[in-house]
C-alpha positions as CSV (number, residue, x, y, z in Angstrom):
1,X,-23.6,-7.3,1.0
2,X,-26.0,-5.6,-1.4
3,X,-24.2,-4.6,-5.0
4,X,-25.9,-1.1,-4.1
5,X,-23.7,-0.5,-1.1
6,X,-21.5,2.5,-2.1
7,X,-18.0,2.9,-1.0
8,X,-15.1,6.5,-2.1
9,X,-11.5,5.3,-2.5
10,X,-9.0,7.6,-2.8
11,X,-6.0,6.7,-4.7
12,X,-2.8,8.1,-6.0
13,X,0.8,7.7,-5.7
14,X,3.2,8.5,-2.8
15,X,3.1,12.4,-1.6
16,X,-0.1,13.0,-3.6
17,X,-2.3,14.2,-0.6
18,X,-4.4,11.6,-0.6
19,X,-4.8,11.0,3.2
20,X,-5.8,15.4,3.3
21,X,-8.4,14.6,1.1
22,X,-9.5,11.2,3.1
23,X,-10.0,13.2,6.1
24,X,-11.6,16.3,4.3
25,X,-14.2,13.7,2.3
26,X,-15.0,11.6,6.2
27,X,-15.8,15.0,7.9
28,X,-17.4,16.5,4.9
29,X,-19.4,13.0,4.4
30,X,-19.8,11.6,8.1
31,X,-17.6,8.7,6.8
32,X,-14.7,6.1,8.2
33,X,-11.2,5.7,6.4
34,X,-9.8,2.2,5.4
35,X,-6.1,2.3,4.8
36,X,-5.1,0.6,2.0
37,X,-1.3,1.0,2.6
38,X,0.6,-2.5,2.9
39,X,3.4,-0.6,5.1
40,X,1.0,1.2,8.0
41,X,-0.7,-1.7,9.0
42,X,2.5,-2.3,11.0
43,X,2.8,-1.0,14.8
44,X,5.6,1.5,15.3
45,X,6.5,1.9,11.6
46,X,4.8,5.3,11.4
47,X,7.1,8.2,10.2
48,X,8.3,6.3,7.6
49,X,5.5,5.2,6.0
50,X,3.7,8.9,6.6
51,X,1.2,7.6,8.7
52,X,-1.7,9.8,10.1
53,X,-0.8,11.2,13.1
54,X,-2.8,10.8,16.5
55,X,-4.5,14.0,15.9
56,X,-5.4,13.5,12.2
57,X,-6.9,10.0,13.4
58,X,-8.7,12.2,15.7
59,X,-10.6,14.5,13.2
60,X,-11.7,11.0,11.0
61,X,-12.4,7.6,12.3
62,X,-9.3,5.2,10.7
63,X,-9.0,1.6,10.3
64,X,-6.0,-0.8,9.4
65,X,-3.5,1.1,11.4
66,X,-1.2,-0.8,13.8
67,X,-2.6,-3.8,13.5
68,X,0.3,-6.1,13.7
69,X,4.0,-6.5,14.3
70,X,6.5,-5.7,11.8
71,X,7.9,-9.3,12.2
72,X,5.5,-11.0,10.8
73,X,4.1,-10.9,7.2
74,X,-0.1,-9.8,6.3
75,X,-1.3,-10.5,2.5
76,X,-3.7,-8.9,0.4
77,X,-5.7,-11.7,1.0
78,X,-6.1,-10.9,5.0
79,X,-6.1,-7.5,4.1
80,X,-9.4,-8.0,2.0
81,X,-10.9,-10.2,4.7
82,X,-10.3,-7.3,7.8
83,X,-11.1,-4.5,5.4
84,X,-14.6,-6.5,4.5
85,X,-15.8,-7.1,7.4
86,X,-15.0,-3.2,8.9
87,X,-16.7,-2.2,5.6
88,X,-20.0,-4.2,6.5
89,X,-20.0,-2.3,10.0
90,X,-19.7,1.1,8.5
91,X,-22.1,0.9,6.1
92,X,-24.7,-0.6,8.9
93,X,-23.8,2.0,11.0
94,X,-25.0,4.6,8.0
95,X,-21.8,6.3,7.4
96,X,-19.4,6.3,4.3
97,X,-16.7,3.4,4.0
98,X,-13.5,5.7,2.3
99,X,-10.7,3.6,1.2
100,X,-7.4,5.8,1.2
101,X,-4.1,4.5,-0.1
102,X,-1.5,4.0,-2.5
103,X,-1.3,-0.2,-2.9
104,X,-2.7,-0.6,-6.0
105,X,-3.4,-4.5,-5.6
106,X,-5.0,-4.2,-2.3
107,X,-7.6,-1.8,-3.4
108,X,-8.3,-3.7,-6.5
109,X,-9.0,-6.5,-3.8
110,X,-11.4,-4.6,-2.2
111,X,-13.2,-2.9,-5.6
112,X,-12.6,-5.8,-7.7
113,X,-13.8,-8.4,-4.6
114,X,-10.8,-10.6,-5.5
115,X,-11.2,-14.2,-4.4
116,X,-7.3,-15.3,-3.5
117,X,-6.3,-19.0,-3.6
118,X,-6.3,-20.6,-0.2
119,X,-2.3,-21.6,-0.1
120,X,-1.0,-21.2,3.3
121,X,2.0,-19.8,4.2
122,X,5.6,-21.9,3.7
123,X,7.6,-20.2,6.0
124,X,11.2,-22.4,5.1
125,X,10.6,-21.1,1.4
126,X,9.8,-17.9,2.1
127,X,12.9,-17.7,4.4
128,X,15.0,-19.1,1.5
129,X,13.5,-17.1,-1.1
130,X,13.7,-13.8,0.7
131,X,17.8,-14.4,0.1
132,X,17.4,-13.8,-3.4
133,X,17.1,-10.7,-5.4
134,X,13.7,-9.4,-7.0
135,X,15.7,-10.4,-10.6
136,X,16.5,-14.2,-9.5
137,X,13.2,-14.0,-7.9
138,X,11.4,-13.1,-10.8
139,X,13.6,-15.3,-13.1
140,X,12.2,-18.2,-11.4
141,X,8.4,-17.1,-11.4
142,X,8.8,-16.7,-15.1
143,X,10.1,-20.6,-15.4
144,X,7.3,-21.9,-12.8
145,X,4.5,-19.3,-14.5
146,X,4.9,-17.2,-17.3
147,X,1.5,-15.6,-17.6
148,X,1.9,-14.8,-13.8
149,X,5.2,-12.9,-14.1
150,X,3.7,-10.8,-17.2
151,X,1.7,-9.3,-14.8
152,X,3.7,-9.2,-11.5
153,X,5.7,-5.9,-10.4
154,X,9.3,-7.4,-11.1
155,X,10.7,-5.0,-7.9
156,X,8.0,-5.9,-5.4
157,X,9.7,-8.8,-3.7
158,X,7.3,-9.8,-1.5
159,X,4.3,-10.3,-4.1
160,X,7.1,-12.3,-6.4
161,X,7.6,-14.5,-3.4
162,X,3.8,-15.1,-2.6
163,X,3.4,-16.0,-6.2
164,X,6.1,-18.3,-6.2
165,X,5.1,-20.0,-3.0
166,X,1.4,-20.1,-4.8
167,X,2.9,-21.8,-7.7
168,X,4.8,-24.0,-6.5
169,X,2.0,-25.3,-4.0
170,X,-0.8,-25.6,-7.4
171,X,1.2,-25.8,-10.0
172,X,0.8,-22.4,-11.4
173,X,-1.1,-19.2,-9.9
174,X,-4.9,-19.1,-10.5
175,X,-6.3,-16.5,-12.8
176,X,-7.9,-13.9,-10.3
177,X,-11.3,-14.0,-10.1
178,X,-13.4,-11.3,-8.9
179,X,-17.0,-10.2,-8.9
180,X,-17.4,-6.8,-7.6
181,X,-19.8,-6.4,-5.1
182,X,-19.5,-2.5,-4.4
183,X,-20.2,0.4,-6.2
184,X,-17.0,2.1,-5.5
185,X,-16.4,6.0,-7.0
186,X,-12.6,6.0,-7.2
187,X,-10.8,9.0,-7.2
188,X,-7.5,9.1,-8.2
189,X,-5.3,12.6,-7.4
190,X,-3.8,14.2,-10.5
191,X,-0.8,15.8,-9.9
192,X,1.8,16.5,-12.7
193,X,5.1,15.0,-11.7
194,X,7.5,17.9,-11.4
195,X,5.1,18.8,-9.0
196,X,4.8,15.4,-7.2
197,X,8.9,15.2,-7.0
198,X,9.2,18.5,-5.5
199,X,6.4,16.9,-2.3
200,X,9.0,14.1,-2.5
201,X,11.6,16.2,-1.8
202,X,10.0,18.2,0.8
203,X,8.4,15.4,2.3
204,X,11.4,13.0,2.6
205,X,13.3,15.6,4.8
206,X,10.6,16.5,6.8
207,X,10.6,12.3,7.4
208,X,14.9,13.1,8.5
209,X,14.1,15.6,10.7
210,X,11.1,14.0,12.6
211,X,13.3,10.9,13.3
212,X,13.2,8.4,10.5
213,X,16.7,7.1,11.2
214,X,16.0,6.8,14.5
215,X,13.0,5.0,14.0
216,X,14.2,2.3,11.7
217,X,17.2,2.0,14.5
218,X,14.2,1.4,17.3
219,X,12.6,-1.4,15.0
220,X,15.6,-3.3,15.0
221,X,16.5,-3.1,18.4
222,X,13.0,-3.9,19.2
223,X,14.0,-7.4,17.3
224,X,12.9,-6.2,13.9
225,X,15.9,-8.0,11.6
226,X,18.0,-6.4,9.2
227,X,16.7,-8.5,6.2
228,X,12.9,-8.2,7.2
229,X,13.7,-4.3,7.1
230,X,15.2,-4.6,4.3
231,X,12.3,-6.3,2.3
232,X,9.7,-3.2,3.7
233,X,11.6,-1.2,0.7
234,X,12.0,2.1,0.4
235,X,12.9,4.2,3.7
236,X,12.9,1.0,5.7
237,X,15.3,-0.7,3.2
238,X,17.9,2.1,2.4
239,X,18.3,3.4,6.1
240,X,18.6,-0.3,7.2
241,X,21.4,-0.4,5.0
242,X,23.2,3.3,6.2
243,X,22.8,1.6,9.6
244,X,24.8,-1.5,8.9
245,X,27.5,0.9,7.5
246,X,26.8,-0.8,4.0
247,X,26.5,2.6,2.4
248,X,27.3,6.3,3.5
249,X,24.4,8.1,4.5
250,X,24.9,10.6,1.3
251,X,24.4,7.0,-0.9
252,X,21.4,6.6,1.6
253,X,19.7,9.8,0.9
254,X,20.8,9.7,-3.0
255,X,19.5,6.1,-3.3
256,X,16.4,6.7,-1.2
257,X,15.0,10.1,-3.2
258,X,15.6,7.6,-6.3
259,X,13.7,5.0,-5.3
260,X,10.5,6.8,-3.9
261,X,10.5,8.7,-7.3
262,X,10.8,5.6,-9.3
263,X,8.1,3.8,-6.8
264,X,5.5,6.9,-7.4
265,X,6.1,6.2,-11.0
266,X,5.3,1.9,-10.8
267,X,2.2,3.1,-8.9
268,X,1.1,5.3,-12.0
269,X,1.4,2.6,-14.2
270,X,-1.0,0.4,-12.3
271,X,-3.5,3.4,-11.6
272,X,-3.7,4.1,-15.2
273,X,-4.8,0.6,-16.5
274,X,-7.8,0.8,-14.5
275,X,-10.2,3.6,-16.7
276,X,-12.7,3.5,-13.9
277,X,-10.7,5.9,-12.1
278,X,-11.5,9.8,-12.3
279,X,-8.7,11.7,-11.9
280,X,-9.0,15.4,-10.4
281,X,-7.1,17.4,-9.1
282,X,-8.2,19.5,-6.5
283,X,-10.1,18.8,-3.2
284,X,-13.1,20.7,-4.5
285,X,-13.7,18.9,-7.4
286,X,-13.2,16.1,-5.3
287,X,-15.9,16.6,-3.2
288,X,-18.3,17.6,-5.8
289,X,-17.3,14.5,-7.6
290,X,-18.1,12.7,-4.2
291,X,-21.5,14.2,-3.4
292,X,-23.1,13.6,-6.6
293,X,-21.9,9.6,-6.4
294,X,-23.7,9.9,-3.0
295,X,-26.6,11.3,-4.0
């Protein structure tokens, strides 16, 4: 791959309207959307992750949707790999690659062409490690590798375990190396937060009335455990909970508008350290942003 080869990523946090503008920028652009959302890439975990619907898939070409069973676990790492390689055919086929999502660390993957140590899984660890919290979790990441957990997400469970298991396995976790080999535009959606809580808000019980609950009850009965739910966070984790009569479904809903507010706010924080990133905030500045990167 040519450093040349240009690719639009699309970025923001949760509720931003970043998948509108995806779709707005493929039509506008003849272009393909990559997701770059560690939750959708799972089958049948749709509503509450907002995935596109049938018919927004229709109006854009997507990739990285329902690719693989919520039972089993997918890194960045095999992210970047897929997401390459579906890159490579897009741009051979003369259309526009646009990466659209809100996992910070698998779009710097992709932009940053981050080369990840080759540590296969350890499934007995990661079964005992998923026991612990994200505080005991991170507590011991910080005695195996202290420059790692400076930069980890303390919350994100499964990242802490990776790194753990990737410590453990060479001693410490390598320093990321990376050489980009795109010329990426990204885009980032500004939207001021009173705003971006009020889509929350909306959003979240737009999610209820579709069938959230019902969802997260089909996963499990599908064979989808308790604790793997759990670990998906957010709607996944807090419904899962309601559902084993651990909480009340007020606590549910309380806890649950919390915690996507607080998660919107940890994906800021990452957004912002990288100054490559315009931030606008309308579609049509995005697309006048986009056509001159084209050009």
């Amino acid at each position: 791959m040519k450093q040349q080869d240009k690719i639009i990523v699309i970025l923001g946090p949760t509720a931003s309207g970043k998948s509108d503008a995806a779709i707005k920028l493929a039509r506008k652009f003849d272009g393909e959307i990559i997701s770059a959302d560690s939750r959708q890439i799972y089958r049948g975990m749709d509503i509450g992750t907002g995935k596109v619907t049938k018919a927004e898939q229709k109006l854009a070409k997507h990739w990285m949707l329902d690719i693989v069973s919520p039972k089993t676990s997918f890194s960045a790492g095999q992210f970047k790999k897929k997401a390459d390689k579906i890159i490579s055919d897009i741009l051979k086929r003369g259309k526009v690659p646009i990466v659209c999502g809100g996992t910070g660390f698998w779009i710097k993957a992709i932009v940053d062409n981050v080369e990840f140590p080759e540590v296969k899984p350890d499934w007995k660890l990661r079964e005992k490690l998923s026991k612990k919290s994200s505080g005991e979790l991170f507590k011991q990441l910080e005695k195996l590798d202290a420059k790692r957990a400076k930069s980890i997400d303390p919350k994100n469970k499964v990242r802490l375990i990776r790194a753990i298991e990737i410590a453990k396995s060479l001693g410490k976790v390598p320093e990321i190396k990376s050489e980009p080999k795109y010329n990426a535009l990204q885009i980032g959606i500004d939207i001021p937060k009173e705003k971006l809580h009020k889509h929350i808000e909306v959003r979240l019980e737009k999610r209820f009335g579709l069938g959230m609950i019902e969802e997260v009850r089909k996963l499990h009965d599908q064979g989808v455990s308790w604790k793997r739910l759990e670990s998906f966070g957010l709607e996944y984790k807090w419904i899962a909970l309601h559902l084993q009569k651990k909480i009340s479904k007020e606590e549910m809903r309380e806890k649950l508008l919390q915690e996507i507010k607080n998660y919107a706010k940890r994906q800021m924080t990452w957004f912002q350290k990288d100054e490559r990133i315009f931030w606008l905030k309308n579609y049509k500045q995005i697309e006048k942003e986009a056509r001159k990167f084209l050009k």
